[in-house]
Backbone as a chain_set.jsonl record, in Angstrom:
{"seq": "XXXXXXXXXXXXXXXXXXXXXXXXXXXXXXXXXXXXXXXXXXXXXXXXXXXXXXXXXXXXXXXXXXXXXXXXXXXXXXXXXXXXXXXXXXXXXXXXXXXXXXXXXXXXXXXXXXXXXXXXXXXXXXXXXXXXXXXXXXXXXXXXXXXXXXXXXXXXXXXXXXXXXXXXXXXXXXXXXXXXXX", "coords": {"N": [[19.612, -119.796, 8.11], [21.517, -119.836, 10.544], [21.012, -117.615, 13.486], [22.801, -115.241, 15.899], [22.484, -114.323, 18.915], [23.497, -112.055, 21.174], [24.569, -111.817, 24.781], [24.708, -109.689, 27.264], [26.113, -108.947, 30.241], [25.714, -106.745, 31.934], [23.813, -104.018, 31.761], [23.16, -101.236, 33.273], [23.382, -98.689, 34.615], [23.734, -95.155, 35.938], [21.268, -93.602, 35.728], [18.108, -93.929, 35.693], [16.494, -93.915, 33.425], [17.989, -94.304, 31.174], [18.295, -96.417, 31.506], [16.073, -97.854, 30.853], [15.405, -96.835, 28.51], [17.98, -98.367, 27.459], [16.763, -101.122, 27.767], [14.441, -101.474, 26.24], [15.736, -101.077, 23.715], [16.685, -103.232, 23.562], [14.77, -105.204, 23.577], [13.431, -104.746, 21.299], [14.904, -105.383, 19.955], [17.164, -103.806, 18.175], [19.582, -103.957, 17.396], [19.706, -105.81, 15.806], [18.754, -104.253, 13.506], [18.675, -102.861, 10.334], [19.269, -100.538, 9.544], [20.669, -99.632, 11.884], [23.029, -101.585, 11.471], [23.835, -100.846, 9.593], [24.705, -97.655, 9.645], [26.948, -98.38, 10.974], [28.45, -99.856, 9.526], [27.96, -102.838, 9.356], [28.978, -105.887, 8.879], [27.719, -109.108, 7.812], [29.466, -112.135, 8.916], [30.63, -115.321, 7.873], [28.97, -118.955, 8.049], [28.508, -119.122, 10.337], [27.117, -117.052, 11.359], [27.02, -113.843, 13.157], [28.458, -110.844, 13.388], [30.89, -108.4, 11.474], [32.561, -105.386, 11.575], [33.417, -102.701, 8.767], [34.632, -100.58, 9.208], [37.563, -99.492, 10.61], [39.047, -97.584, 12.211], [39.512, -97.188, 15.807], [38.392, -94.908, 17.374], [35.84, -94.477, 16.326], [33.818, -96.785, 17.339], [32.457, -96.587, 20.724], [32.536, -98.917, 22.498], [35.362, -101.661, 23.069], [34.838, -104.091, 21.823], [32.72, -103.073, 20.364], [33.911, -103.432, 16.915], [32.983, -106.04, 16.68], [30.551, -106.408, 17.584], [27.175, -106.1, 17.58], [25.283, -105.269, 19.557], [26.536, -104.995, 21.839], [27.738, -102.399, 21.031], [25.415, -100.747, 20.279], [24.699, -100.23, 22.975], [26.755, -99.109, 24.54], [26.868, -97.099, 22.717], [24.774, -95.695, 23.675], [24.755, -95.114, 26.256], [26.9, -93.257, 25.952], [25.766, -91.066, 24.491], [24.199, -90.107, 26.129], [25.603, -89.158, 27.958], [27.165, -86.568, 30.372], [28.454, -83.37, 29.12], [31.399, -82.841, 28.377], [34.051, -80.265, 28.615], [36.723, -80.642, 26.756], [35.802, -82.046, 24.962], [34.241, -83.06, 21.335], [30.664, -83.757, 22.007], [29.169, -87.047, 21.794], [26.953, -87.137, 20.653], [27.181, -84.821, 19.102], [29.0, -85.676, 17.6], [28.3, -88.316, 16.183], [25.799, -87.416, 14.842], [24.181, -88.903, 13.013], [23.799, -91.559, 14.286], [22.49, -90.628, 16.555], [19.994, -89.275, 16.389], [19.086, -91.673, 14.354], [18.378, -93.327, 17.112], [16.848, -91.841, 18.876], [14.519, -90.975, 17.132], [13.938, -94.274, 16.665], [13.335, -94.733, 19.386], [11.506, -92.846, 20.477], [12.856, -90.736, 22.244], [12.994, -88.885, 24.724], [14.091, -85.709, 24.902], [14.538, -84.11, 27.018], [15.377, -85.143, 28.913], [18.386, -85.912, 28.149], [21.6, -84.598, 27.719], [22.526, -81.267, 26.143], [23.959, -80.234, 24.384], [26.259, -78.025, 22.637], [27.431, -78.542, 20.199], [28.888, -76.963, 18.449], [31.538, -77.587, 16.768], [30.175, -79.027, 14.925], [28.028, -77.225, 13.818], [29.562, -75.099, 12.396], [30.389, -76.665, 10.631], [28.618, -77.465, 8.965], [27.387, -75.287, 8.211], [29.646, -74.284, 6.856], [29.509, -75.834, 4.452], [26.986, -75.444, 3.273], [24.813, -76.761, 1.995], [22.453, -77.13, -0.426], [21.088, -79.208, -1.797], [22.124, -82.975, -2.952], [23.246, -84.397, -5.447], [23.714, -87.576, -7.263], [26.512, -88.427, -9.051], [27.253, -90.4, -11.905], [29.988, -89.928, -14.07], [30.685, -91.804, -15.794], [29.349, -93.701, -17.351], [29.043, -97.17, -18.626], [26.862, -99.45, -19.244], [27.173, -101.77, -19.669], [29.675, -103.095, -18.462], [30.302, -103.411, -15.554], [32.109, -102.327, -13.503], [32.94, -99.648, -14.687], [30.412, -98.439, -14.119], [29.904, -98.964, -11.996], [32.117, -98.292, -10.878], [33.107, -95.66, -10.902], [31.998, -92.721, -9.495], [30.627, -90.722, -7.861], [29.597, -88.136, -4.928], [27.685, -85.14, -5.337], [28.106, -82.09, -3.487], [25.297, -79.924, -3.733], [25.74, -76.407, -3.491], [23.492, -73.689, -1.972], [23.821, -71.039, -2.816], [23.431, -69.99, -5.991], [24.602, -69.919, -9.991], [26.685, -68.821, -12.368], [29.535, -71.258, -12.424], [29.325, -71.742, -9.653], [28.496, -74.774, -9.301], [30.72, -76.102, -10.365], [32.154, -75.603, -8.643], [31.592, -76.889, -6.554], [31.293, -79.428, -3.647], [32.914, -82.638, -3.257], [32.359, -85.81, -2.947], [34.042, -88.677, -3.775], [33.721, -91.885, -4.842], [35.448, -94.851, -5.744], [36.485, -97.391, -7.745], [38.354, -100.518, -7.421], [39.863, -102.433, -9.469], [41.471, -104.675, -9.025], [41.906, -105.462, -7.192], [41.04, -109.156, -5.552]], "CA": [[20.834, -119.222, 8.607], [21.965, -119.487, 12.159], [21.297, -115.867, 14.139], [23.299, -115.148, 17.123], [21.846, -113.246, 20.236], [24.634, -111.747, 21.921], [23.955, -111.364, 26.076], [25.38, -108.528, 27.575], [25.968, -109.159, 31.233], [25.66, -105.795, 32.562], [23.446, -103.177, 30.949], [22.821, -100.715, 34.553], [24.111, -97.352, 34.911], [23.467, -94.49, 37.701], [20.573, -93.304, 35.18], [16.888, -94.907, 35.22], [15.809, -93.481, 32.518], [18.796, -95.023, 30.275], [18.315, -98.279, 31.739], [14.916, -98.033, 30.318], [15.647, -97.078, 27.13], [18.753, -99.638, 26.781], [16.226, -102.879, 27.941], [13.817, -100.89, 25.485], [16.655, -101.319, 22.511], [17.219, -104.811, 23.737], [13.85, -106.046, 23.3], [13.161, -104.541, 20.309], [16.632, -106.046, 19.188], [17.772, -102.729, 17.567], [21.147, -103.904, 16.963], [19.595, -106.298, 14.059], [18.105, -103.336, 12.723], [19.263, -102.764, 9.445], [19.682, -99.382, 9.898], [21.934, -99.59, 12.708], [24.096, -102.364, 10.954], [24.238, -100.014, 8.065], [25.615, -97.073, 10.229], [28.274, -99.253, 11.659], [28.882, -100.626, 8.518], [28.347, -104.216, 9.823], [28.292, -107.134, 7.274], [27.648, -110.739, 8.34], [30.437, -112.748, 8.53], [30.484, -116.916, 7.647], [27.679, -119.395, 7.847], [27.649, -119.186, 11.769], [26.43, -115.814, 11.832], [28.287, -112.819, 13.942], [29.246, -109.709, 12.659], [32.321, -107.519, 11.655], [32.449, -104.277, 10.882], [34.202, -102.774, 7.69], [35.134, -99.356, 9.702], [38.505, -99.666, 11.439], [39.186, -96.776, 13.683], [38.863, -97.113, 16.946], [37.232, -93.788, 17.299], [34.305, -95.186, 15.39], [33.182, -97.286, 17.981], [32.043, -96.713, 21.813], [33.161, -100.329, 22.706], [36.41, -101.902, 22.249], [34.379, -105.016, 21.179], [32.079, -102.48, 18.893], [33.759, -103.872, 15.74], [32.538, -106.947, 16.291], [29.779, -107.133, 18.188], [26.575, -104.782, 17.173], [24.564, -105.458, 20.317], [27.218, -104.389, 23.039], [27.833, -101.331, 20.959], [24.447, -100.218, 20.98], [24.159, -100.225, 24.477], [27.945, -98.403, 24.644], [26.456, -95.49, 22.357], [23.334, -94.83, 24.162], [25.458, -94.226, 27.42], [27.69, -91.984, 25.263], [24.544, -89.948, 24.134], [23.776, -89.803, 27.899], [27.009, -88.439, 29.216], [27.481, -85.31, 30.285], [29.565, -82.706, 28.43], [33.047, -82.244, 28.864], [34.462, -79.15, 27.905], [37.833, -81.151, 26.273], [36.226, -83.208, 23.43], [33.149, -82.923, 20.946], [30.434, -84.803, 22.943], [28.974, -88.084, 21.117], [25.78, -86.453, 19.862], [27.729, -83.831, 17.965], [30.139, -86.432, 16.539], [27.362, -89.032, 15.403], [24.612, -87.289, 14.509], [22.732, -89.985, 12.486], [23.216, -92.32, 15.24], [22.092, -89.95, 17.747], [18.822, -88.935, 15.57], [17.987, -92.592, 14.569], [17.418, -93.982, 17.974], [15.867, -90.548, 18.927], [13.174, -91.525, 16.313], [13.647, -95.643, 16.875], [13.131, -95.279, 20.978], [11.174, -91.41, 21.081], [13.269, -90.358, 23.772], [12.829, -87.536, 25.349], [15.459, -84.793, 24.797], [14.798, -83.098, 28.09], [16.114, -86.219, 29.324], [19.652, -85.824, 27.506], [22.541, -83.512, 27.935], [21.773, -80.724, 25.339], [25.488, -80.097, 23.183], [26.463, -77.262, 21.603], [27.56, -79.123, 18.45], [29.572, -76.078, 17.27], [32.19, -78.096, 15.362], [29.189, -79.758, 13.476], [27.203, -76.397, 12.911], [29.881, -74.562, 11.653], [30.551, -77.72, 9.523], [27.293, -77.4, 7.816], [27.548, -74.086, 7.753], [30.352, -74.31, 5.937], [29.177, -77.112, 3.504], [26.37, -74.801, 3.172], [24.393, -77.776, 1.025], [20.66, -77.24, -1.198], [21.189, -80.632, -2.425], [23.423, -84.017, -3.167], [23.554, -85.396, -6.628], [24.969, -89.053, -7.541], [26.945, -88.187, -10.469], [27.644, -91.629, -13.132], [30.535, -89.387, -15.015], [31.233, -92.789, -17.348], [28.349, -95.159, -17.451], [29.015, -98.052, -19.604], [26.124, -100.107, -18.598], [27.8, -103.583, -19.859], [30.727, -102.945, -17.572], [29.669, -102.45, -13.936], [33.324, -101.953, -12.812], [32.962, -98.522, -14.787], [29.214, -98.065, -14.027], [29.687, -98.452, -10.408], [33.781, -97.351, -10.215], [33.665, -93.904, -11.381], [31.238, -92.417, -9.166], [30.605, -89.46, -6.883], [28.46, -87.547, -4.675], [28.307, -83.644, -5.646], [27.237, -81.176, -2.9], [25.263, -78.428, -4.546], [25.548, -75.304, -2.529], [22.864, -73.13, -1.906], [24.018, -70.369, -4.077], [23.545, -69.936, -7.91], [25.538, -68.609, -10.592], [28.335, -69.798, -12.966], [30.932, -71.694, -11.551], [28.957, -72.351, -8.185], [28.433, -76.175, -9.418], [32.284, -76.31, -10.743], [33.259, -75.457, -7.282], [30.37, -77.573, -5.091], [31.696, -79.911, -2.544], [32.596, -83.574, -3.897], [32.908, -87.276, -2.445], [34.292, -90.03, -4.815], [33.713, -93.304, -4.956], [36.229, -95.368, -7.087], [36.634, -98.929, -7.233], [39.895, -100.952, -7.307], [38.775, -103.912, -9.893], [42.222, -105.561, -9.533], [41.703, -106.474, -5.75], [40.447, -110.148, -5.649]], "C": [[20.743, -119.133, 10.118], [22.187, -117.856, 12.808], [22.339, -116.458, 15.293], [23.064, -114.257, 18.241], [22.993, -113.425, 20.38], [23.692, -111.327, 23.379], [25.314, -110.934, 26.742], [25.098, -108.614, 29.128], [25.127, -107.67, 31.848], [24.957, -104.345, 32.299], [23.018, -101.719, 32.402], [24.074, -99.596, 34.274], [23.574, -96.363, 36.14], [22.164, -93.559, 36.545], [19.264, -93.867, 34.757], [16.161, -94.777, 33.682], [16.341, -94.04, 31.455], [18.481, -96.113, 30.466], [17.189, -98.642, 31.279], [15.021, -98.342, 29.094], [16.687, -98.261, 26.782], [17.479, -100.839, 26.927], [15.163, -102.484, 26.653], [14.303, -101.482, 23.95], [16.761, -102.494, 22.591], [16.12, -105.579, 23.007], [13.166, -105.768, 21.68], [13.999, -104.697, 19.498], [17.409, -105.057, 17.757], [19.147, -102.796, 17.338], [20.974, -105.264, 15.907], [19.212, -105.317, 13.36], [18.944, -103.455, 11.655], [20.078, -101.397, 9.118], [20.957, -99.438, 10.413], [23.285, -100.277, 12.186], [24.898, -101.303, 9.784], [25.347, -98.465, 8.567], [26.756, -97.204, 10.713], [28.769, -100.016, 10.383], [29.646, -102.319, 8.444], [28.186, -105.026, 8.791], [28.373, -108.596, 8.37], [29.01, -111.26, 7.883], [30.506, -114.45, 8.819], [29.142, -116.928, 7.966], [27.419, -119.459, 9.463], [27.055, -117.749, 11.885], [27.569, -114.756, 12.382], [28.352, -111.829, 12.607], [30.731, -108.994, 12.445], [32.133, -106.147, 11.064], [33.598, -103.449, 9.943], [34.966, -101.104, 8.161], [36.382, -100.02, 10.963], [39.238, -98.973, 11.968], [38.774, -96.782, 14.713], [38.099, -96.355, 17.899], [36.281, -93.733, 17.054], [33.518, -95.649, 16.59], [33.616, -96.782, 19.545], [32.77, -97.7, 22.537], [34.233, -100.444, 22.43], [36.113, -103.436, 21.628], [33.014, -104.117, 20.156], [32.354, -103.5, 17.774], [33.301, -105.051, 14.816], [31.028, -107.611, 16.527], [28.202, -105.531, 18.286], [25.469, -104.774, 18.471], [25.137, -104.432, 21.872], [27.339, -102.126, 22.222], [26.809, -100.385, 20.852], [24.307, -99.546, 22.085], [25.612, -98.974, 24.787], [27.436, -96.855, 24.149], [25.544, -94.701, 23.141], [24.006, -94.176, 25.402], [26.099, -93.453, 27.233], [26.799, -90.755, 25.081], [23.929, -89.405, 25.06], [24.258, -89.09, 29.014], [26.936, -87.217, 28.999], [28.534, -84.518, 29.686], [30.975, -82.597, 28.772], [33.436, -81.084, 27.729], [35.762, -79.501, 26.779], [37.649, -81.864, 24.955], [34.496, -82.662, 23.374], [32.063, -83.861, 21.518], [29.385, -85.855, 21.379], [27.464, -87.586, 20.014], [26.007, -85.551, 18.374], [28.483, -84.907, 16.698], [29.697, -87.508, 15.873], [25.852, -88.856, 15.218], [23.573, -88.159, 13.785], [22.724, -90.935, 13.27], [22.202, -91.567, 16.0], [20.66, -89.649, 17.123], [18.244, -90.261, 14.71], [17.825, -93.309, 15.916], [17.439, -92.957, 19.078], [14.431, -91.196, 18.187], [12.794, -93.379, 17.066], [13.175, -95.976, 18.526], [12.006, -93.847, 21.689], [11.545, -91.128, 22.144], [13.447, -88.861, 23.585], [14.144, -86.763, 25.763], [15.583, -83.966, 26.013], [15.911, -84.032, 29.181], [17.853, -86.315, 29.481], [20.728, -84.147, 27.849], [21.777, -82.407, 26.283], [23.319, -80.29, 24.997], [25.167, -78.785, 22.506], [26.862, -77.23, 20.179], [28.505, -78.09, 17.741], [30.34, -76.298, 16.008], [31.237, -78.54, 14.083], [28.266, -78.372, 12.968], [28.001, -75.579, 11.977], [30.132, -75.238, 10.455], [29.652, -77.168, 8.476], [27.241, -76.073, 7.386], [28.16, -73.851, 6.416], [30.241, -74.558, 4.463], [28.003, -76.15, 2.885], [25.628, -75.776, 1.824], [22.691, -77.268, 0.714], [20.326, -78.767, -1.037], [22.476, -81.579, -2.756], [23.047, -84.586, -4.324], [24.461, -86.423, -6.876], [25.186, -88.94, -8.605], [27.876, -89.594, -10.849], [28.257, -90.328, -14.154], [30.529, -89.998, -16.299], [30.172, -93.77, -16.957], [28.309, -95.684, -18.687], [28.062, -99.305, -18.851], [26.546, -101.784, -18.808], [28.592, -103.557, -19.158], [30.493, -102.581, -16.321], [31.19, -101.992, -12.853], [33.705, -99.946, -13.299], [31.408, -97.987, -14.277], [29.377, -97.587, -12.48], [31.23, -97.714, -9.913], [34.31, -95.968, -10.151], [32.086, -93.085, -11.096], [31.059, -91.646, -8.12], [29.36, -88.644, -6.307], [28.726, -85.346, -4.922], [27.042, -82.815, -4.554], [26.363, -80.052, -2.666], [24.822, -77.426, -3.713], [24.275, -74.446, -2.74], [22.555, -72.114, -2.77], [24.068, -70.925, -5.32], [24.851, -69.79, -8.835], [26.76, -70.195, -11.844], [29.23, -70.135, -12.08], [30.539, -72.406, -10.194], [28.936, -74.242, -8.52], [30.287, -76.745, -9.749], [32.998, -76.326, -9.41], [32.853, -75.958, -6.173], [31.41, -78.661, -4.899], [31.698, -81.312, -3.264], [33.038, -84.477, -2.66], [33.123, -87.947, -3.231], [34.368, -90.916, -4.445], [34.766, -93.961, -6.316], [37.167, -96.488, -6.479], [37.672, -99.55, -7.777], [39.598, -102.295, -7.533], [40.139, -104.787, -10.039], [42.233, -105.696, -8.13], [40.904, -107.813, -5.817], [39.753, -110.725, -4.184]], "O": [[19.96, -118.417, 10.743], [23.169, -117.126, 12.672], [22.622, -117.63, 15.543], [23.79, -113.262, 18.237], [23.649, -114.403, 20.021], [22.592, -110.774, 23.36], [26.432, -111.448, 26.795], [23.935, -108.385, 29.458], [23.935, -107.722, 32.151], [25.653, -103.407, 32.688], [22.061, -101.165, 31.86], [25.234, -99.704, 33.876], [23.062, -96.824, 37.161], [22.392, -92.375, 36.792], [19.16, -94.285, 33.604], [15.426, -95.57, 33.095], [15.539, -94.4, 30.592], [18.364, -96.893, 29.521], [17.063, -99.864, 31.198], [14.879, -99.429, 28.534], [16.362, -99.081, 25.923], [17.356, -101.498, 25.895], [15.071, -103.461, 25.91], [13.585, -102.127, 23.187], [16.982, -103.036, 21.509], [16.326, -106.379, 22.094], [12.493, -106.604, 21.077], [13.95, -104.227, 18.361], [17.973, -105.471, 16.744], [19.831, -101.799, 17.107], [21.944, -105.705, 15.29], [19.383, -105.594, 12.173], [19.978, -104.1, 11.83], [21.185, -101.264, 8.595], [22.03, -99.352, 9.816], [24.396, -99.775, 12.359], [26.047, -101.136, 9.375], [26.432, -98.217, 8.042], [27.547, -96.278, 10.89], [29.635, -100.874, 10.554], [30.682, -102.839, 8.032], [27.345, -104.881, 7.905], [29.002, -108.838, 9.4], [29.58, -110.97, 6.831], [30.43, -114.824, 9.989], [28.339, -116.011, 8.137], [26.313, -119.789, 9.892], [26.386, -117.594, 12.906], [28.764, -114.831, 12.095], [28.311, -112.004, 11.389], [31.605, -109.11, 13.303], [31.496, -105.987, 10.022], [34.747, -103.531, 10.378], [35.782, -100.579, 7.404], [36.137, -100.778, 11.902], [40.283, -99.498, 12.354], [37.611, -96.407, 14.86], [37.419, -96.75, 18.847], [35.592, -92.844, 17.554], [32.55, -94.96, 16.908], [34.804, -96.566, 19.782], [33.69, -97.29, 23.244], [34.653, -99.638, 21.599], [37.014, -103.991, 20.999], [32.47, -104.747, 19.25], [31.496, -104.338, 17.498], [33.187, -105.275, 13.611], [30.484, -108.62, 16.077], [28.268, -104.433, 18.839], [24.566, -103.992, 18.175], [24.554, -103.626, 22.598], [27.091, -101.06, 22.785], [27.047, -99.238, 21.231], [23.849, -98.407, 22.17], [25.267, -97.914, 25.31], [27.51, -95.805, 24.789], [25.492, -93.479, 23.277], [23.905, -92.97, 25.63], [26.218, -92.625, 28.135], [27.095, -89.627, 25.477], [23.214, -88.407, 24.968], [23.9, -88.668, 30.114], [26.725, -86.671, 27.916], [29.648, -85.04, 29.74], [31.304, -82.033, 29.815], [33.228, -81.017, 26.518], [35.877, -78.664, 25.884], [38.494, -82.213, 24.13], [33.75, -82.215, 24.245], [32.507, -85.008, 21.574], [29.062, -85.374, 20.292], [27.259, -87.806, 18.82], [25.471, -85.521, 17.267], [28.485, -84.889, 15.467], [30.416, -87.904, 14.956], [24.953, -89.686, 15.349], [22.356, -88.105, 13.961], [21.64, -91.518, 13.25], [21.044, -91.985, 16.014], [19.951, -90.131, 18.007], [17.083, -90.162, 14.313], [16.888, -94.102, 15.824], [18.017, -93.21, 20.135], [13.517, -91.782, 18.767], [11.802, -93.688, 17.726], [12.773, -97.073, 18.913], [11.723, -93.73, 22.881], [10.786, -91.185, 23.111], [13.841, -88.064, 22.732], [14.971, -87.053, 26.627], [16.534, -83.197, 26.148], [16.842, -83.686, 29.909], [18.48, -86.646, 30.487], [20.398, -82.992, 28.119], [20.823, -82.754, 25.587], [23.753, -79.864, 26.067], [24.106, -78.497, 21.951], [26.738, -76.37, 19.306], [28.881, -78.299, 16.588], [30.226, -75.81, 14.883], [31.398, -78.471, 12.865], [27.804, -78.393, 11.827], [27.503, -75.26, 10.897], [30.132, -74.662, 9.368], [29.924, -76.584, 7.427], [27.051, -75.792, 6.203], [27.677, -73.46, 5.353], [30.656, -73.868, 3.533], [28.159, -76.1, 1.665], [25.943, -75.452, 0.679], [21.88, -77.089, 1.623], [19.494, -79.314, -0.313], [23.62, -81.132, -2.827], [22.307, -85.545, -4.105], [25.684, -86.329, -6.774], [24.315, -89.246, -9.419], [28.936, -89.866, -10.286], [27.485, -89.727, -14.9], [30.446, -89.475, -17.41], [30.425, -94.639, -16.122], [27.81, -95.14, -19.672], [28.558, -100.011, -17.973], [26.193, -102.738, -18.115], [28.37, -104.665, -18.67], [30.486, -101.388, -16.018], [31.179, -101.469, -11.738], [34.386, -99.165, -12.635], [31.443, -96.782, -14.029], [29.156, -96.514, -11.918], [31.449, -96.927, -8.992], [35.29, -95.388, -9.684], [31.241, -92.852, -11.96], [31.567, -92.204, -7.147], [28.326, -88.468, -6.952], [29.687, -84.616, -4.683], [25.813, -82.816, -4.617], [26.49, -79.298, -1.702], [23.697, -77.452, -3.215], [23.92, -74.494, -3.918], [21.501, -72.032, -3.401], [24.567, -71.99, -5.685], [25.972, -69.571, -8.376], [27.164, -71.352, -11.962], [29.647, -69.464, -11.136], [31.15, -73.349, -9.692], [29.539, -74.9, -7.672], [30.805, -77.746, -9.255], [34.067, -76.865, -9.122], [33.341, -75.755, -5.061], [32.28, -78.87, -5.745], [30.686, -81.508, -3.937], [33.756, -84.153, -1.714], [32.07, -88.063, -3.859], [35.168, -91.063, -3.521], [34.782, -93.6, -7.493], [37.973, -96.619, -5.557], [38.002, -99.041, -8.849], [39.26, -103.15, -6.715], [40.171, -105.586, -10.975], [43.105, -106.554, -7.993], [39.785, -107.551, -6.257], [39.103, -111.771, -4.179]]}, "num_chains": 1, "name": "protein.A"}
């Protein structure tokens, strides 16, 4: 299969320490990661290679070539994760925490380094959500049929608290698949 390096003219900001870490991400070509593709929910597209991504808000991505291109948007997030706060909007850390915490781990960068966020919208979130555990609940598994195996399927958020009823009333996501699209 034909890869495609993407080259990114301009990777320089008023920050040495970023410019480190981006050539850092570059060379260690962290925008094949699988990971990262998987966060961006990139899929390969044809036999030349290239990506697209299956998320289509433009809020999603950093870039306005993000959706296509997993190399530039890399480099777009890390300067997001870099910027200083504004008091007007949640800053990028808060609002993609599993980016922001895998290339934390994938680059060990140093948090003294980084703006430091108050995250409030996301703690009270969790707060809220107040989660023990996530169970993948198969309500209807007919294992000869994978359109019911995999179509009728959900994640259940089981709260912290006990008791009757606490599971009847935990936090759900559904999955459910639409087997007459071709």
């Amino acid at each position: 299969m034909l890869s495609i390096t993407y080259v990114v003219p301009c990777i320089a900001s008023n920050n040495a320490y970023l410019d480190n870490m981006i050539r850092q991400a570059i060379e260690k070509k962290l925008y094949h990661n699988k990971a990262w593709l998987s966060l961006l929910h990139y899929r390969e597209k044809g036999p030349l290679g290239g990506y697209h991504s299956e998320a289509d808000h433009p809020g999603f991505f950093f870039s306005p070539k993000g959706p296509f291109n997993p190399q530039i948007e890399l480099i777009a997030t890390m300067k997001a994760m870099f910027r200083p706060e504004s008091p007007n909007s949640e800053h990028p850390q808060c609002s993609f925490p599993a980016r922001f915490a895998w290339l934390k781990k994938e680059l060990n960068i140093d948090l003294s380094k980084l703006p430091n966020p108050d995250c409030k919208c996301l703690h009270d979130w969790m707060e809220e959500l107040d989660v023990k555990k996530v169970t993948i609940v198969f309500p209807a598994a007919y294992l000869n049929n994978p359109s019911s195996m995999f179509g009728h399927l959900f994640m259940r958020f089981e709260p912290t608290e006990s008791g009757e009823g606490a599971l009847l009333m935990a936090n759900t996501i559904n999955f459910a698949a639409d087997t007459s699209a071709q």
